[in-house]
TORPA-4810 file (N, C-alpha, C, O; in nm, 3 decimals):
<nodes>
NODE_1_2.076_-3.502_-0.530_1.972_-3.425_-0.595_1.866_-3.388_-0.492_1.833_-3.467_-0.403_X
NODE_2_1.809_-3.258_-0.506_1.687_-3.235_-0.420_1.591_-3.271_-0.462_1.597_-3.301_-0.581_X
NODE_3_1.491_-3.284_-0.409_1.329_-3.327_-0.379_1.284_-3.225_-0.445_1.336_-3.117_-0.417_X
NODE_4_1.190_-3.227_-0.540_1.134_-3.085_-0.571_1.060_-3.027_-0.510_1.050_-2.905_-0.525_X
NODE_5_0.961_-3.115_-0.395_0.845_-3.090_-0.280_0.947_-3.012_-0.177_0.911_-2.919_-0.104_X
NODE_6_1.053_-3.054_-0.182_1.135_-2.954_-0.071_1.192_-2.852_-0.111_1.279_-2.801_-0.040_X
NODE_7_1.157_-2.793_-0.240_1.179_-2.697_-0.287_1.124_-2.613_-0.277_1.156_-2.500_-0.241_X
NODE_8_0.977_-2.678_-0.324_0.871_-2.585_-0.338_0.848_-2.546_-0.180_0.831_-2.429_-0.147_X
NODE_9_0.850_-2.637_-0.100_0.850_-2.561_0.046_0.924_-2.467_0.104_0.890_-2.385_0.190_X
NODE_10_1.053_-2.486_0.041_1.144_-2.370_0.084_1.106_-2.241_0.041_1.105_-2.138_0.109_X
NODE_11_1.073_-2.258_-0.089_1.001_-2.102_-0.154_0.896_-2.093_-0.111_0.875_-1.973_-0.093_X
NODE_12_0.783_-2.170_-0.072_0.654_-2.086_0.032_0.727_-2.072_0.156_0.669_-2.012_0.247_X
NODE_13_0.788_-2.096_0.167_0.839_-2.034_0.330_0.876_-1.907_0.329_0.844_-1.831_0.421_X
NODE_14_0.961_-1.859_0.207_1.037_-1.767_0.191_0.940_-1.632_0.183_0.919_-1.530_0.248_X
NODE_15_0.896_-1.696_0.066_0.759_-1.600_0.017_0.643_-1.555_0.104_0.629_-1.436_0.131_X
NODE_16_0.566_-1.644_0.147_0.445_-1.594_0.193_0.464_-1.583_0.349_0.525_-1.680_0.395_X
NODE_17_0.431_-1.501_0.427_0.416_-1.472_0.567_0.338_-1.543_0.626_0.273_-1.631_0.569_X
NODE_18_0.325_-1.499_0.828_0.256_-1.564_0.894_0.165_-1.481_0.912_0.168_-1.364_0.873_X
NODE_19_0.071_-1.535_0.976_-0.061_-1.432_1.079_0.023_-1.329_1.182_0.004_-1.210_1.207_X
NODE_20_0.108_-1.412_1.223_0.164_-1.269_1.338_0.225_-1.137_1.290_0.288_-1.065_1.367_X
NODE_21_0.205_-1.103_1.150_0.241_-1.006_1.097_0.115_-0.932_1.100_0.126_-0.813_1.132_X
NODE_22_0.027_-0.966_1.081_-0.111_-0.899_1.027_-0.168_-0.877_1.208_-0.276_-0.823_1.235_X
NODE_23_-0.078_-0.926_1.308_-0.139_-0.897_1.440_-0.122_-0.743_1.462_-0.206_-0.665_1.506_X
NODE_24_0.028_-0.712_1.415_0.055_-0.575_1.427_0.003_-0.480_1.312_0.069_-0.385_1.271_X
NODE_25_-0.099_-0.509_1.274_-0.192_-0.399_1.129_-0.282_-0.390_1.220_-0.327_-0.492_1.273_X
NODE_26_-0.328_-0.246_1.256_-0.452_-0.224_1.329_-0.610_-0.279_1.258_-0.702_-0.352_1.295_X
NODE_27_-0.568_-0.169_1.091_-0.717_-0.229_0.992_-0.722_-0.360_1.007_-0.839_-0.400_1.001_X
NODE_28_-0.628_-0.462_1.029_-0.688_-0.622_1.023_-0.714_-0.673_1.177_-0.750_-0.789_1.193_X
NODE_29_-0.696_-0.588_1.291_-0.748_-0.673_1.424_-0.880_-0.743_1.472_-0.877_-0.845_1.541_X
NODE_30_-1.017_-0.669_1.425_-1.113_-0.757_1.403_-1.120_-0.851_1.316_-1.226_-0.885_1.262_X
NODE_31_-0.991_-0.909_1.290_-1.030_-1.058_1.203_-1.011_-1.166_1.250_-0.899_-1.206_1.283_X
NODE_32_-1.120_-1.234_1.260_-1.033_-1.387_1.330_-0.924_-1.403_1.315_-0.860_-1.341_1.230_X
NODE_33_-0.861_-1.513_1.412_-0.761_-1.597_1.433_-0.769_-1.662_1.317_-0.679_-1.613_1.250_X
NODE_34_-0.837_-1.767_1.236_-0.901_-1.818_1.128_-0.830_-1.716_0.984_-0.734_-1.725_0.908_X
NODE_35_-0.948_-1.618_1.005_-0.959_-1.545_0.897_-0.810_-1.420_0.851_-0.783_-1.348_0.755_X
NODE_36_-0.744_-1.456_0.994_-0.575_-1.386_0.917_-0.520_-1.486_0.892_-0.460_-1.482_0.785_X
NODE_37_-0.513_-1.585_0.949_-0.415_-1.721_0.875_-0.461_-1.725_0.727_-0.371_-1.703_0.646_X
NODE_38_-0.585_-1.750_0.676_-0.549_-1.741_0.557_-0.553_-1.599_0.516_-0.456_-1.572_0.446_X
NODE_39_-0.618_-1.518_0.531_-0.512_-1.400_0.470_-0.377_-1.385_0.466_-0.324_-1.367_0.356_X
NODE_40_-0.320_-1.389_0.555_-0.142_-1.438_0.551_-0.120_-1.543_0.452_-0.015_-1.528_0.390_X
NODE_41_-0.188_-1.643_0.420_-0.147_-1.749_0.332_-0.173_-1.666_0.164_-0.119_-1.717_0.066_X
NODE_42_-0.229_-1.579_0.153_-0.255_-1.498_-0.002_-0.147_-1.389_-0.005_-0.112_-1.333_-0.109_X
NODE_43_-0.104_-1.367_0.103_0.020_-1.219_0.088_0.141_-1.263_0.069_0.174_-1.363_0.133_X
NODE_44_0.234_-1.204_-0.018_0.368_-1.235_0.020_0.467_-1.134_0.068_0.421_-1.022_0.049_X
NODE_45_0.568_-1.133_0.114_0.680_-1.066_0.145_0.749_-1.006_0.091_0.837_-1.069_0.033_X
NODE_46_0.750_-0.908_0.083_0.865_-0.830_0.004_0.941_-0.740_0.080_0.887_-0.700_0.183_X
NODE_47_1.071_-0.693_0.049_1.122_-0.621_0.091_1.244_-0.501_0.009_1.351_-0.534_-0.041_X
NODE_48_1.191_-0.373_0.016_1.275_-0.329_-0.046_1.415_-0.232_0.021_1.402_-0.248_0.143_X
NODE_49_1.492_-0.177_0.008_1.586_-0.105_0.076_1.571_0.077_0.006_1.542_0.091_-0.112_X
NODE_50_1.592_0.179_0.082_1.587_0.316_0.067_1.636_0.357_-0.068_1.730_0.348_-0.146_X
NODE_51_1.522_0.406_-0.050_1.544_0.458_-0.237_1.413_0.369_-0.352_1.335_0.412_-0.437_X
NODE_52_1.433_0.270_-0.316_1.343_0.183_-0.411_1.236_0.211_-0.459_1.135_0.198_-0.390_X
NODE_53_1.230_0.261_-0.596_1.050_0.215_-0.628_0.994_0.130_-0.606_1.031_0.026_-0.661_X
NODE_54_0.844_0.121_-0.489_0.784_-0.002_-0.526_0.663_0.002_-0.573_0.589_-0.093_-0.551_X
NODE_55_0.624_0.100_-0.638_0.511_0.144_-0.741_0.589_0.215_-0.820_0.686_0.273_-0.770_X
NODE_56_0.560_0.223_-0.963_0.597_0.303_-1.081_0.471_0.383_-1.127_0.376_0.318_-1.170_X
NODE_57_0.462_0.516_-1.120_0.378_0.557_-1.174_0.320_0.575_-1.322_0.393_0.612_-1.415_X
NODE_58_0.181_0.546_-1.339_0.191_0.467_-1.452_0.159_0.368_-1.556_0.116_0.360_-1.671_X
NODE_59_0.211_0.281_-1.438_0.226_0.104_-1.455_0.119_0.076_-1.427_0.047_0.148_-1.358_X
NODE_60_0.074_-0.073_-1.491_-0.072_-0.145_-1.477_-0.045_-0.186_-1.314_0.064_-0.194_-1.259_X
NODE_61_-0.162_-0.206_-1.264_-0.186_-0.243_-1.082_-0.182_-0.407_-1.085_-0.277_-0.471_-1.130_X
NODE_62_-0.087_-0.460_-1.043_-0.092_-0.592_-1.011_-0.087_-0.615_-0.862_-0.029_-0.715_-0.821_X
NODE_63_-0.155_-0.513_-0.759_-0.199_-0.558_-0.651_-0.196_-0.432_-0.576_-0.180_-0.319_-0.621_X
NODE_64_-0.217_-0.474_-0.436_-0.191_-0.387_-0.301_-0.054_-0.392_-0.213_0.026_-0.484_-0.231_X
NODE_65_-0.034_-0.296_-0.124_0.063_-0.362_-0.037_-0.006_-0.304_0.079_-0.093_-0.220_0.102_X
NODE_66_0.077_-0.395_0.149_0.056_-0.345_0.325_0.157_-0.313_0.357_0.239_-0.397_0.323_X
NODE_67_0.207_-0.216_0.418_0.308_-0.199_0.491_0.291_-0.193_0.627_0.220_-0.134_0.709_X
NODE_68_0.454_-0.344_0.622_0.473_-0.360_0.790_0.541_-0.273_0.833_0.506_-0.207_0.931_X
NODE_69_0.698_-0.247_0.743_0.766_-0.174_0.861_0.854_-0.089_0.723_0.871_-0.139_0.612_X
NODE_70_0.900_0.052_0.768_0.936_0.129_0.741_0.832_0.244_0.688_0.710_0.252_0.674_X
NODE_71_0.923_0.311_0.671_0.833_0.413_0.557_0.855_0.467_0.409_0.966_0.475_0.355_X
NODE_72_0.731_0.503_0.348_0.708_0.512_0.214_0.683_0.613_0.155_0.583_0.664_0.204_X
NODE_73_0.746_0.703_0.027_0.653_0.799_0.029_0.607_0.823_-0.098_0.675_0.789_-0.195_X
NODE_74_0.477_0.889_-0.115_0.385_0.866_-0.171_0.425_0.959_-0.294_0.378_1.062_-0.246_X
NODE_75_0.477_1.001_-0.417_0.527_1.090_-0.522_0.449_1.101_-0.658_0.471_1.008_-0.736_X
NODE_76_0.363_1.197_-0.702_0.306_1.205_-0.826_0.408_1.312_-0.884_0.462_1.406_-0.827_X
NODE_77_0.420_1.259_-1.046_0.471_1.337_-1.119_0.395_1.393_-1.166_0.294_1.323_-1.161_X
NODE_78_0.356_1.552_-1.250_0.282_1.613_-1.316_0.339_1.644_-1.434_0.457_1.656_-1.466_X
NODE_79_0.214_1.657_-1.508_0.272_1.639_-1.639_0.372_1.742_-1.658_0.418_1.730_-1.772_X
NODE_80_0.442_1.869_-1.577_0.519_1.970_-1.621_0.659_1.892_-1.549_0.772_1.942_-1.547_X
NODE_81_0.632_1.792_-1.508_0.783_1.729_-1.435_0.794_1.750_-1.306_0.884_1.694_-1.243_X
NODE_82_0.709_1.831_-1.248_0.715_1.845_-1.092_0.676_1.690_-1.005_0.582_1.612_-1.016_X
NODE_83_0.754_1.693_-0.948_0.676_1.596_-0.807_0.676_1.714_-0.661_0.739_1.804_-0.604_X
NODE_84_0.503_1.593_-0.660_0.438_1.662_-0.595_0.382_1.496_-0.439_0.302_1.403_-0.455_X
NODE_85_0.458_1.526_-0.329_0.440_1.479_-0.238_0.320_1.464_-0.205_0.278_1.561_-0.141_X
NODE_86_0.206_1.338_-0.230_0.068_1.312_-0.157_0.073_1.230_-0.026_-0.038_1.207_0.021_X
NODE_87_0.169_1.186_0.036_0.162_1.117_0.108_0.277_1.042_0.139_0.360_0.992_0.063_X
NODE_88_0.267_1.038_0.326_0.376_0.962_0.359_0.314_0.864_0.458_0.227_0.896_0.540_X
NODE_89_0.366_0.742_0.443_0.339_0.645_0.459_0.455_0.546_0.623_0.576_0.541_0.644_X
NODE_90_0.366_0.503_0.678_0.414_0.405_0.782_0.352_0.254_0.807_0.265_0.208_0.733_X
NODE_91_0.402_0.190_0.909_0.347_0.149_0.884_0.159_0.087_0.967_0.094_0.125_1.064_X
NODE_92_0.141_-0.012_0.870_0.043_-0.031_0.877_-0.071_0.018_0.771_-0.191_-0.010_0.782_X
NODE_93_-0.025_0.082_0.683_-0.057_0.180_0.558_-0.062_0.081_0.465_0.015_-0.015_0.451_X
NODE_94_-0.196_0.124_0.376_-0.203_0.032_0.269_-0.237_0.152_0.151_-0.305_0.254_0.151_X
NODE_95_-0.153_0.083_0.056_-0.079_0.165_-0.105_-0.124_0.086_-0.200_-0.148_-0.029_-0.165_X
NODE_96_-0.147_0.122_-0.347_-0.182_0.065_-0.437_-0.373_0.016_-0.445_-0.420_-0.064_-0.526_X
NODE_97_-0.435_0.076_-0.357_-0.548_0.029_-0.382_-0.666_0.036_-0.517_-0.740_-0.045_-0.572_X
NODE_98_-0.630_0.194_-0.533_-0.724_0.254_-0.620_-0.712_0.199_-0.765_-0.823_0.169_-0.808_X
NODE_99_-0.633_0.182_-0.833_-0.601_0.075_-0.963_-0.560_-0.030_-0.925_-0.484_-0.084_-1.006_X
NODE_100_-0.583_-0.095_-0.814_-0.618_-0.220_-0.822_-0.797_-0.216_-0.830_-0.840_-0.237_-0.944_X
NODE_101_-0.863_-0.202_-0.764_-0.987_-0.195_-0.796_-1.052_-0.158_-0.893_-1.169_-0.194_-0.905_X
NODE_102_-0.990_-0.074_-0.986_-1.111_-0.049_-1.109_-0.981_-0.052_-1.228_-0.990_0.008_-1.335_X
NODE_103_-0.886_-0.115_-1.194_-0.788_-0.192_-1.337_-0.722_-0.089_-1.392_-0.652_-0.102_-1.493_X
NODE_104_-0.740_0.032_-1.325_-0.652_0.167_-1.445_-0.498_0.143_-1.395_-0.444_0.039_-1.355_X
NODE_105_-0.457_0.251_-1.408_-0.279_0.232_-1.403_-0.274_0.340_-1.261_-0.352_0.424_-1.216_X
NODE_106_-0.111_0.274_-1.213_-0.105_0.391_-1.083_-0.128_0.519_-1.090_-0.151_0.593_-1.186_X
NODE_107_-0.120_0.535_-0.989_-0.126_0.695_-0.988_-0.016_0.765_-0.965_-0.013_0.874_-1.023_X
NODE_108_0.072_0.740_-0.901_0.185_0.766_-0.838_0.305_0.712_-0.816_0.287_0.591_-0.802_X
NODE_109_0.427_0.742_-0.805_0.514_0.632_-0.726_0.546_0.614_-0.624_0.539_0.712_-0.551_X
NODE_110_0.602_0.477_-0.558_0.559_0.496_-0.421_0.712_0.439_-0.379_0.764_0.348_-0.443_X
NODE_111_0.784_0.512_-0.252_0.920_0.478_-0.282_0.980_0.497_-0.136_0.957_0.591_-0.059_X
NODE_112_1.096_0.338_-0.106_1.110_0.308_0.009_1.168_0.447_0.097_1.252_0.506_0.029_X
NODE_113_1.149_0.494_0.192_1.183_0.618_0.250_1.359_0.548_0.335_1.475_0.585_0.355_X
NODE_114_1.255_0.415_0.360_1.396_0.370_0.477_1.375_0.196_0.448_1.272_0.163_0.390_X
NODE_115_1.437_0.128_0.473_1.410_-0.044_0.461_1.281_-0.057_0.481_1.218_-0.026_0.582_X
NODE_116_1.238_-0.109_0.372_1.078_-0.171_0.407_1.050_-0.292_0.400_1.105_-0.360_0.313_X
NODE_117_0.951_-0.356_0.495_0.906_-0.472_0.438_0.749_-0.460_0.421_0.686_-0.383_0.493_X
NODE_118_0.685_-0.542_0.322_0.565_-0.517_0.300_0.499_-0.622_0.237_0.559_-0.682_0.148_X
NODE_119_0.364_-0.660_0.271_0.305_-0.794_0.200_0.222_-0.718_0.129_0.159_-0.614_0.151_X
NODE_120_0.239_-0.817_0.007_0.179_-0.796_-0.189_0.048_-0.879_-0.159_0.033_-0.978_-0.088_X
NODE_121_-0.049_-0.805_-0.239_-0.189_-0.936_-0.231_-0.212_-0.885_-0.391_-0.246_-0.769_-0.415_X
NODE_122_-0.194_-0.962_-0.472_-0.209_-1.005_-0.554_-0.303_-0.962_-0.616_-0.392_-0.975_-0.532_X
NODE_123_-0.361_-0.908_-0.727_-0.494_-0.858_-0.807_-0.569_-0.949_-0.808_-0.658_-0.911_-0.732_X
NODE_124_-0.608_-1.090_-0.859_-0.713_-1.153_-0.869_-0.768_-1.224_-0.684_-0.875_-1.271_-0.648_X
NODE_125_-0.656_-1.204_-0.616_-0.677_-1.235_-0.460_-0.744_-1.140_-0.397_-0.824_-1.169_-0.308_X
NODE_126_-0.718_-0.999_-0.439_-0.763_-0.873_-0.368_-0.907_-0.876_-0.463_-1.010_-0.880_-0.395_X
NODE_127_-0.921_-0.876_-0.560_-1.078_-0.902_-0.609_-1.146_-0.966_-0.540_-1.235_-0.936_-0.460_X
NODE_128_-1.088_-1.098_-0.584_-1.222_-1.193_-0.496_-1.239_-1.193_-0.388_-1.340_-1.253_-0.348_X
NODE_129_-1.140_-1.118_-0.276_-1.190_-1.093_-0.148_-1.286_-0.990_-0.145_-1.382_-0.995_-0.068_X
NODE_130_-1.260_-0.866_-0.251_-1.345_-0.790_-0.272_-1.482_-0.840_-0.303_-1.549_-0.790_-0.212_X
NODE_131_-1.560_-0.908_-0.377_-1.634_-0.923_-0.394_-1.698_-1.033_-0.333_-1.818_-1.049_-0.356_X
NODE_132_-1.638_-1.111_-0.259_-1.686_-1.244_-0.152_-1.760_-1.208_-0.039_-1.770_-1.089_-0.009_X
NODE_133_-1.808_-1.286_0.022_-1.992_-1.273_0.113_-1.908_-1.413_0.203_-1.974_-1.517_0.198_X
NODE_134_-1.768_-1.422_0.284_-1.718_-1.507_0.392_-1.665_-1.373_0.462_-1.632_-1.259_0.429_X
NODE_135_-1.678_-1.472_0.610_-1.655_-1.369_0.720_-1.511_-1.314_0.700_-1.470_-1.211_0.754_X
NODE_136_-1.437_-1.397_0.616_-1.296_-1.326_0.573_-1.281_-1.189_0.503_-1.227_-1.082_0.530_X
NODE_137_-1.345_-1.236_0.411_-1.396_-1.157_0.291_-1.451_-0.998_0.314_-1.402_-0.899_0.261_X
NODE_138_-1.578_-1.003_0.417_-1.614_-0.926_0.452_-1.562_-0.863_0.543_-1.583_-0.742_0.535_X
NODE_139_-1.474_-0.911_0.667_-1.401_-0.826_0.761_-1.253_-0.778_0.620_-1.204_-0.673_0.660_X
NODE_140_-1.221_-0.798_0.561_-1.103_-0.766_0.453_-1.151_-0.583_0.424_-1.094_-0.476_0.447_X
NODE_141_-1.291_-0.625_0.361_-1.416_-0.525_0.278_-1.344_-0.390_0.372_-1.275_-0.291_0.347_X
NODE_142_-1.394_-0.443_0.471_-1.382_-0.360_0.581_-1.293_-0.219_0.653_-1.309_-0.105_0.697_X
NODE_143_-1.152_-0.367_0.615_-1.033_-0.296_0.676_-1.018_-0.191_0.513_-1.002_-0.070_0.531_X
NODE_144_-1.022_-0.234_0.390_-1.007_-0.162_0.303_-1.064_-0.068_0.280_-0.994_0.021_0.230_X
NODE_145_-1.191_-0.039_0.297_-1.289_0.114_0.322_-1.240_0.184_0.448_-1.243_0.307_0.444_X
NODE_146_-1.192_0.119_0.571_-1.158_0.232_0.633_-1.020_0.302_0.598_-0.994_0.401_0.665_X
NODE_147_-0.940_0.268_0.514_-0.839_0.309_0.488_-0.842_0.349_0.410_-0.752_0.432_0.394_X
NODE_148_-0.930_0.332_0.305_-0.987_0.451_0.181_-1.022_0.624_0.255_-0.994_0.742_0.233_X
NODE_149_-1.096_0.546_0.347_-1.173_0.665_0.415_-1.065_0.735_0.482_-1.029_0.842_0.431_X
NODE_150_-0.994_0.686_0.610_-0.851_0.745_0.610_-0.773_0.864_0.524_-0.748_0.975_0.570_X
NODE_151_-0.739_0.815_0.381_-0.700_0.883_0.279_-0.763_1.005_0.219_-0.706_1.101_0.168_X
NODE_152_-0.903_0.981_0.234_-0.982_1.062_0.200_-0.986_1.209_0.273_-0.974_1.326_0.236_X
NODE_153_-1.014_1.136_0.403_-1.035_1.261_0.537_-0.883_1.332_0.512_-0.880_1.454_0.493_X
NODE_154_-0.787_1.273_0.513_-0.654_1.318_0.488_-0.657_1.420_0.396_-0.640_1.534_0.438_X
NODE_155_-0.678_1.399_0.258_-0.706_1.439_0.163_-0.765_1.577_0.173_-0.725_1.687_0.138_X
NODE_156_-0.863_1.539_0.227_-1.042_1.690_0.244_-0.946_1.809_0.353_-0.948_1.931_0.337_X
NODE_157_-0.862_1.732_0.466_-0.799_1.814_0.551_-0.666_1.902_0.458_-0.601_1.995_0.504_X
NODE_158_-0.651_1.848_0.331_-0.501_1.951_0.315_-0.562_2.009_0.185_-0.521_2.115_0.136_X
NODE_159_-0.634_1.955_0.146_-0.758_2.031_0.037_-0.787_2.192_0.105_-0.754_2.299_0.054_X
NODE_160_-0.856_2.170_0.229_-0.906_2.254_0.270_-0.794_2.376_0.325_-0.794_2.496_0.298_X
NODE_161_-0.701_2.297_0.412_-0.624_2.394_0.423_-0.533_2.495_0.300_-0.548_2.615_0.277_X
NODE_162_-0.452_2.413_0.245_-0.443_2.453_0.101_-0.530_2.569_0.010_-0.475_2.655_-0.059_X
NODE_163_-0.624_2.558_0.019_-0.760_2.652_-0.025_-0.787_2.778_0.070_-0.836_2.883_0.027_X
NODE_164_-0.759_2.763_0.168_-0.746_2.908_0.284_-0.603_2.971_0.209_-0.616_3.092_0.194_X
NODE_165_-0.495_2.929_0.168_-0.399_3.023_0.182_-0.420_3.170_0.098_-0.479_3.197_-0.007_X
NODE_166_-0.347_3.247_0.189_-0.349_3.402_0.071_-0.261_3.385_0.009_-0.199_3.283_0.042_X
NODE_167_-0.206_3.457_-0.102_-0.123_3.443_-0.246_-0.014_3.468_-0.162_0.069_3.390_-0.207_X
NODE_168_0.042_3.531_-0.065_0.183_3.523_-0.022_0.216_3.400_0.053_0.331_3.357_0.047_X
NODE_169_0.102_3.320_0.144_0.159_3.210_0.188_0.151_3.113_0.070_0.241_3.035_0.101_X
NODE_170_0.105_3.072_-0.032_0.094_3.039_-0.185_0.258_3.013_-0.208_0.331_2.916_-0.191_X
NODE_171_0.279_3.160_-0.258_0.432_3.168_-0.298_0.531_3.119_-0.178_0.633_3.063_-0.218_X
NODE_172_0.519_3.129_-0.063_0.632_3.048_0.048_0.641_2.919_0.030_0.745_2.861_0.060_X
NODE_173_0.521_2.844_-0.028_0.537_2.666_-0.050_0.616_2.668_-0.143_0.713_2.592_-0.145_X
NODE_174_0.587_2.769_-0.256_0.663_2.746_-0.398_0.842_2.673_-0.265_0.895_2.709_-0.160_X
NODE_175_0.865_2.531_-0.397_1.044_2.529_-0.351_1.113_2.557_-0.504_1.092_2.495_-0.609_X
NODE_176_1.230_2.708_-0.470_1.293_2.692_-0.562_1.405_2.608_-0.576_1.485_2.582_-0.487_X
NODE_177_1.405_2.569_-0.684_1.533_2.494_-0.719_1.667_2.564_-0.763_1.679_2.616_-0.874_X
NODE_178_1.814_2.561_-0.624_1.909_2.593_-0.631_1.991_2.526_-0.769_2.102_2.507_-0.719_X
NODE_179_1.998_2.495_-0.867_2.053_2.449_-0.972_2.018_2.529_-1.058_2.054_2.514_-1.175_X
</nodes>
């Protein structure tokens, strides 16, 4: 019979990552040595293979991800059935933020481009880092506003371009569908 303590160790092993993952995320390099170990100790591992949803658009927000490695891409449906590409994702990219923070439902789906792996932080973990006053806490604050901001500038740049076109370059984006 097994030990159940050696159980449970086998599944935090499995599950949750090290700090040397979060070495290669640029947004987390000003964080202590300290302050990524336990951040690494709140994330876990996931991994999905090409094709995969790993957001449903939609769905209630039960966290963030980080993405380590592959890529992701970012898909809103509209209500006429179109998808409409907001974003593609690599890594070091963090997804799922915006309903995690104010509790609404996704926005989008978000879906493995190629093998991904990616650490989950959890909704009530990503709160209370949110709202905590430790040097963890606050370098976290951090990496998450600049990657808001990131998105944003992204955003304002295809906004804007988008908004220059004349009605014939308009109609060249149109894609028709051969079916």
């Amino acid at each position: 019979m097994i030990d159940s303590c050696i159980i449970r160790k086998i599944i935090y092993i499995e599950e949750h990552m090290d700090a040397q993952h979060l070495e290669q995320i640029d947004l987390f390099s000003k964080l202590s040595t300290r302050a990524k170990n336990a951040l690494a100790g709140l994330l876990v591992l996931k991994n999905y293979e090409p094709g995969q949803t790993i957001v449903r658009q939609g769905t209630a927000s039960d966290g963030i991800f980080v993405l380590l490695s592959g890529d992701v891409q970012i898909v809103r449906v509209t209500e006429s059935g179109s998808q409409v590409v907001l974003n593609q994702m690599t890594s070091g990219g963090i997804f799922g933020t915006l309903s995690t923070i104010d509790g609404g439902t996704r926005g989008a789906d978000c879906v493995a481009k190629t093998s991904v792996q990616a650490a989950f932080l959890k909704r009530p973990d990503f709160i209370e880092l949110i709202q905590g006053s430790s040097t963890m806490a606050l370098g976290f604050q951090v990496a998450i506003i600049r990657s808001m901001f990131s998105d944003i500038r992204k955003t304002n740049d295809e906004l804007a371009t988008l908004s220059s076109l004349t009605p014939i370059e308009e109609i060249q984006l149109i894609e028709i569908d051969p079916s």
